[in-house]
C-alpha positions, 0 to 999 in steps of 0.5 A: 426554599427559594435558594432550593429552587434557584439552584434546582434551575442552574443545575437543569440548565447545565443538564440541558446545555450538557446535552445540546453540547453533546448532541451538536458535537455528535452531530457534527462527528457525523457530518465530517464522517459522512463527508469523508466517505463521500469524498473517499467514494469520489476518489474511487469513482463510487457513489455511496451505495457502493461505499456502503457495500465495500465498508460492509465487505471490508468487516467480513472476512475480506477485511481480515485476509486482504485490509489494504485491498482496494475498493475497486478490487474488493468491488470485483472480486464480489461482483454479482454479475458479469457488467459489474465484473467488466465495470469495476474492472474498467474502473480500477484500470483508469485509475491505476493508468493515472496513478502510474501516469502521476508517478512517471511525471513525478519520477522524471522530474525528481531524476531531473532534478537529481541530474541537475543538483547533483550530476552523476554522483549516485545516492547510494554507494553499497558493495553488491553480494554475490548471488552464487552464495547457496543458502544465503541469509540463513542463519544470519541475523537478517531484518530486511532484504532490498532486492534488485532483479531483471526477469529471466532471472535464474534462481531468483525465486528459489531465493525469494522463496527461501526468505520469504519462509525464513519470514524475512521483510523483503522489497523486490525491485523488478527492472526493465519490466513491466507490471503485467510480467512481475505479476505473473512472474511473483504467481509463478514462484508462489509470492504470498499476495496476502505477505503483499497486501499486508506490506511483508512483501513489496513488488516494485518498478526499480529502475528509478530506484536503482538508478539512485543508489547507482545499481548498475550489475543485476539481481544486487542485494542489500541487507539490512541487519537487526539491532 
């Protein structure tokens, strides 16, 4: 009997242990999830009220077209009001400044230091391919098209537009422009920003780019065959 009773009270205190265990490692997933959102919020300049809105956002339908979109412009595009517009659209363009203004930094001292350890020997050495070729890329066994342009550019778009129905992964590096000019142009020959948002398509600033692979004659192509 005692034995019975011994062992009844080893088998509670394992219960017992067991679920403090759990309960103390739910609580501290918790505590670490919480953390990461306030700190996301931060980086987007958000308190959590807003957080919570855009995780809830993100779980409709806005989640499924655009999953990549970021908080800010979910936040805009839902705005209630005409401030909250005007806010979260003052927000995203102080961030995004900050971003570019990173990158350039970092782009010229990467450029610098490709001067300095290698001169002018270029990365990249690939033939270009005529853009006077009617029909290009179809019926090939094409997986990726990199794709070099300055705007004006002729019959660019209709290009594109055939790749893009041909569901071809294309990355469109635009050169000696500006972000404002790409976007209009990319809504004028109708590039599907949801093919963008998911990655199929990428528009790009390419005069860094194209200085590496030593892309000097514009629009260049460089395919990229399947296996």
């Amino acid at each position: 009997m005692k034995l019975l009773i011994s062992l009844f009270i080893v088998i509670s205190s394992f219960i017992i242990f067991a679920d403090e265990t759990k309960f103390e490692a739910t609580n501290v997933t918790e505590f670490s999830l919480q953390k990461l959102r306030i700190e996301n919020a931060k980086t987007w300049d958000l308190d959590m009220r807003e957080w919570k809105r855009y995780e809830t956002l993100m779980k409709g339908k806005r989640g499924k077209w655009t999953p990549n979109l970021d908080p800010l412009t979910v936040l805009g595009i839902n705005a209630t009001s005409a401030s909250e517009l005007k806010m979260y659209a003052e927000k995203l363009v102080h961030v995004e400044r900050k971003r570019v203004d990173r990158e350039l930094r970092f782009q010229k001292a990467y450029d610098e230091a490709q001067k300095r350890l290698y001169g002018n020997i270029p990365l990249y050495r690939i033939k270009p391919v005529s853009r006077q070729i009617s029909g290009y890329s179809e019926g090939k066994n094409i997986k990726k098209i990199d794709y070099f342009l300055q705007i004006p550019c002729g019959d660019c778009g209709e290009l594109v537009k055939r790749w893009v129905k041909n569901k071809i992964q294309l990355n469109l590096y635009f050169v000696k422009t500006n972000e404002r000019v790409v976007k209009q142009w990319a809504k004028v020959n109708e590039i599907p920003m949801a093919y963008v948002s998911t990655g199929r398509i990428t528009l790009n600033m390419g005069n860094g780019e194209a200085k590496e692979r030593g892309i000097t004659s514009f629009p260049y192509l460089v395919e990229y065959t399947k296996e």
